[in-house]
N, C-alpha and C positions, 0 to 999 in steps of 0.2 A: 445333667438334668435328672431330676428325681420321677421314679415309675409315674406318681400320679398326673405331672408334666405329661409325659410322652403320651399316657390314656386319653387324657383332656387332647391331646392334639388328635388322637387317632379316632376320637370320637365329633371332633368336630370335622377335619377331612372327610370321615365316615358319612356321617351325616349329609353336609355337604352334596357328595357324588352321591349317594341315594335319593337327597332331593331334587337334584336336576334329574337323576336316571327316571324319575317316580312322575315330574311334571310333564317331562318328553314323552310318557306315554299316555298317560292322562291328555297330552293334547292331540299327540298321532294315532293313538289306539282309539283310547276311551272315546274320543268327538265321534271315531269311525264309526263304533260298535251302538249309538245310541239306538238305531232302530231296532235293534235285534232285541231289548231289552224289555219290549210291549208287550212278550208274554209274563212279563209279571205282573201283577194286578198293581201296588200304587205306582210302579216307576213307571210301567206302560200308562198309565192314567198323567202323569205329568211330563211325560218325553211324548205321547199319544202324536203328537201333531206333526210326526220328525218322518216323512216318507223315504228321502232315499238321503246316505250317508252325506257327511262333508267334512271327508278327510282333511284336516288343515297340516300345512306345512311350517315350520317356523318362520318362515320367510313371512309367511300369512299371516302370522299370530304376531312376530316382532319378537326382537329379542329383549326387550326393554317389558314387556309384559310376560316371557316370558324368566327371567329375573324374578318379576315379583309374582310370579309363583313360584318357580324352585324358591325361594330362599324362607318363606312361610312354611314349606314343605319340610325341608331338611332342617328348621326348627323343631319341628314335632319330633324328628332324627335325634333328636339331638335330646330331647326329653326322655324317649324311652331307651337311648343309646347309656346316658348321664346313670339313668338305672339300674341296668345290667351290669354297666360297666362300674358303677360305684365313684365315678369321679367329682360325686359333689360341688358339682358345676352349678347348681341351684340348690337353694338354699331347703334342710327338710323340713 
């Protein structure tokens, strides 16, 4: 296999596991942390309504939604991965 082959793989693998690492937290973190977020003037103006947390679990969420968010995710991965990495995976 030629270098740009094994890039292209390691950028999409890459990709990938950052996209699922990046939605698991977005749904176990980020759902938890929305109240906390009020003292900011717009974000607390549109989360304003969210009184006490609601942790969601994947079980909660589905694995089938969450799918389609990792894989949206770890496309954006995969854009600025494609860049760094030079592997002209998309077209300039």
């Amino acid at each position: 296999m030629s270098s740009l082959t094994i890039r292209r793989i390691i950028v999409w693998v890459l990709s990938m596991i950052l996209g699922v690492a990046a939605a698991y937290g977005i749904i176990t973190i980020g759902f938890d942390s929305l109240p906390y977020w009020d003292s900011i003037p717009l974000i607390g103006w549109l989360f304003g309504g969210i009184e006490t947390p609601q942790g969601v679990t994947l079980d909660e969420y589905g694995m089938m939604y969450f799918l389609f968010t990792a894989i949206p995710i770890g496309f954006v991965f995969v854009i600025w991965l494609d860049a760094f990495m030079d592997t002209r995976i998309l077209p300039d």
